[in-house]
C-alpha positions as CSV (number, residue, x, y, z in Angstrom):
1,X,-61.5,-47.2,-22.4
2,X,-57.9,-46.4,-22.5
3,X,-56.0,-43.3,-24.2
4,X,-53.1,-44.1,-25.7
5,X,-50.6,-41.2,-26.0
6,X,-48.6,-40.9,-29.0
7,X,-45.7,-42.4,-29.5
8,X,-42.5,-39.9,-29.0
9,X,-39.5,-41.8,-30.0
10,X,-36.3,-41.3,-28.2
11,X,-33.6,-40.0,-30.4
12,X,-30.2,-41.2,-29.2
13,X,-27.2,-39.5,-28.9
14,X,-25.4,-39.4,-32.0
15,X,-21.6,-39.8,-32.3
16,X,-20.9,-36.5,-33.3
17,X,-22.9,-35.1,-30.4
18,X,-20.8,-33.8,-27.7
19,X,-22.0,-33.1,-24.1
20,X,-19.4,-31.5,-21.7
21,X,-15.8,-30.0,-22.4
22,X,-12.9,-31.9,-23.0
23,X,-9.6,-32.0,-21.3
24,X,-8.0,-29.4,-23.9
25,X,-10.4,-27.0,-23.6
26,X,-10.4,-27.5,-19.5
27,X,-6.8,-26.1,-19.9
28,X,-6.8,-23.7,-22.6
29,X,-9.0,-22.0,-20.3
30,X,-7.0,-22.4,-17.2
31,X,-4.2,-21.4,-19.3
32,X,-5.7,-18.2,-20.0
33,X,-7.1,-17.6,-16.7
34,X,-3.5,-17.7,-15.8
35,X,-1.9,-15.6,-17.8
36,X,-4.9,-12.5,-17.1
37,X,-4.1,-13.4,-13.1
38,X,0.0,-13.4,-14.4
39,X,-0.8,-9.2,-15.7
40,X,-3.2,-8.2,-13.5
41,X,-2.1,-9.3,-10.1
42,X,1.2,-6.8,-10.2
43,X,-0.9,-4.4,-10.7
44,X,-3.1,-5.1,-8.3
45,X,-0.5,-5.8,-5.6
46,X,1.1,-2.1,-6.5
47,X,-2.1,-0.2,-5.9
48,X,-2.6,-2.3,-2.7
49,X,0.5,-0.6,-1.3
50,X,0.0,2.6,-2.8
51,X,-3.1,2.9,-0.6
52,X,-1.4,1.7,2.6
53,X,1.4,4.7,1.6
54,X,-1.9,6.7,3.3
55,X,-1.7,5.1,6.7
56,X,2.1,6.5,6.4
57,X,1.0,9.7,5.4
58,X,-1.5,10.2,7.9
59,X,0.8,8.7,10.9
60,X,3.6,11.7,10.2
61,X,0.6,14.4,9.8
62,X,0.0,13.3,12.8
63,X,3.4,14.0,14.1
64,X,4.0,17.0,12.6
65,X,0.9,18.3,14.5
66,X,2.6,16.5,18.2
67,X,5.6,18.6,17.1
68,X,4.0,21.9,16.9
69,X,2.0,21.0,20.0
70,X,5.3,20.5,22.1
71,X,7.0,22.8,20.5
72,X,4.4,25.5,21.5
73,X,5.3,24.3,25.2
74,X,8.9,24.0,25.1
75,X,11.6,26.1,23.4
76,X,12.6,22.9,20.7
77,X,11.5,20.1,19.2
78,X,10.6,16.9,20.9
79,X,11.6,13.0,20.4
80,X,9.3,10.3,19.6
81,X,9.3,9.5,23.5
82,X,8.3,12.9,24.3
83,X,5.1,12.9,22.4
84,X,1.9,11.5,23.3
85,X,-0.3,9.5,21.0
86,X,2.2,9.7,18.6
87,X,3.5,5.9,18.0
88,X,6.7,3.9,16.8
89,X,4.3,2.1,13.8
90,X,1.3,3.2,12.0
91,X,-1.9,1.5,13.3
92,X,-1.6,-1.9,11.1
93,X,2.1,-1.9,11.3
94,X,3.1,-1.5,7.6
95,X,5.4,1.6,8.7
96,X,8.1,2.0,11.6
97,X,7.9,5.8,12.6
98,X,11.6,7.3,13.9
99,X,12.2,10.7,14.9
100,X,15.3,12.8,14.7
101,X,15.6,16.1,16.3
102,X,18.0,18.5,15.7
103,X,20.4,19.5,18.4
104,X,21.4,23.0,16.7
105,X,19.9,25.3,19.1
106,X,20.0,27.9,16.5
107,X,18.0,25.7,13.5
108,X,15.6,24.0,15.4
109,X,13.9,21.4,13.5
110,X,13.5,17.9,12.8
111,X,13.0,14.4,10.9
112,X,10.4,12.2,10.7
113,X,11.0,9.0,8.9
114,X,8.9,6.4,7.9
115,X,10.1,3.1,6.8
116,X,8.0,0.3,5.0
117,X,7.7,-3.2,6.7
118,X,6.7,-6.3,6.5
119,X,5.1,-6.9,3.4
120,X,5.3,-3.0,2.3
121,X,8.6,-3.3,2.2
122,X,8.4,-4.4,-1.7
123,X,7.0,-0.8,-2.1
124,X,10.2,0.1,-4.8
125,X,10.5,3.6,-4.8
126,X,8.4,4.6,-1.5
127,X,10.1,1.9,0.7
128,X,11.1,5.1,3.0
129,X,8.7,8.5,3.5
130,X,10.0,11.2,5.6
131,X,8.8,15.1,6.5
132,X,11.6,17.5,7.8
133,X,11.2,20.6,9.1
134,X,14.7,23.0,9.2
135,X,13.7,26.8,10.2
136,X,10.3,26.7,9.7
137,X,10.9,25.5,6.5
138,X,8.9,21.7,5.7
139,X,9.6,19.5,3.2
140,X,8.6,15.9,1.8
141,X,10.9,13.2,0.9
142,X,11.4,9.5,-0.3
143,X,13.2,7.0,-1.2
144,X,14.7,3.1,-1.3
145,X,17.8,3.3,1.1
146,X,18.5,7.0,0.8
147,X,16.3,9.5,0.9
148,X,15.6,12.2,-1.5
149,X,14.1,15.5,-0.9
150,X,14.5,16.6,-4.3
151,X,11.0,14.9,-6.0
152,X,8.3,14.6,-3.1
153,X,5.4,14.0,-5.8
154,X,6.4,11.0,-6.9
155,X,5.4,9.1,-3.7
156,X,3.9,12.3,-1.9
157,X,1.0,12.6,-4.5
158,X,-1.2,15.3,-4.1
């Protein structure tokens, strides 16, 4: 005895069927994944160095507390050479740290400048972040080229 199975008719595909995407729609969508990658990476890119301003930060905390530490041991202000475990760069390199004492024996202070490298250095405003200290007195600064110690919060954010 055989059992036939019912019959189940293929239905072919009908011309106005479509399987798949086409070429236009291929790059109407790359177009508009290109234009959301177009805004959004600027932004993107900016808070990337915004957050590696921090490893600046952090490296001149670091030698403001070097300077105090000397400066409890001698009667001024020491150079970068002077001052252990304080460096020339941050610890990834994306700031150069210099160091300016003041030779004024009666305003003893000094400067501590951090300049944006590499690829930081596209960091607009903040390319330069600097502490000073004149009679006890510390302020914050930044800048491009020159710096200005006249509107900290707008890279030293608090």
């Amino acid at each position: 005895m055989t059992s036939k199975l019912p019959f189940v008719p293929r239905t072919p595909c009908l011309a106005g069927q479509r399987r798949g995407f086409t070429l236009v729609e291929l790059m109407i969508a790359v177009a508009v994944v290109g234009i959301l990658m177009a805004i959004a990476y600027p932004s993107f890119m900016e808070q990337v160095r915004k957050s590696r301003r921090a490893e600046a930060f952090t490296s001149l905390a670091y030698l403001q507390q070097a300077q105090e530490r000397w400066r409890g041991n001698h009667s001024d202000y020491g150079a970068l050479a002077d001052l252990p475990g304080v460096n020339a760069s941050t610890p990834n390199g994306y700031y150069g740290i210099e160091v300016t004492v003041s030779v004024d024996p009666d305003q003893p202070g000094y400067t501590g400048i951090a300049t944006a490298q590499g690829s930081q250095a596209s960091d607009g405003t903040c390319k330069l972040l600097a502490v000073r200290m004149t009679r006890g007195n510390i302020s914050y600064g930044s800048g491009t080229a020159d710096m200005d110690w006249t509107d900290p919060s707008r890279c030293w954010a608090r």
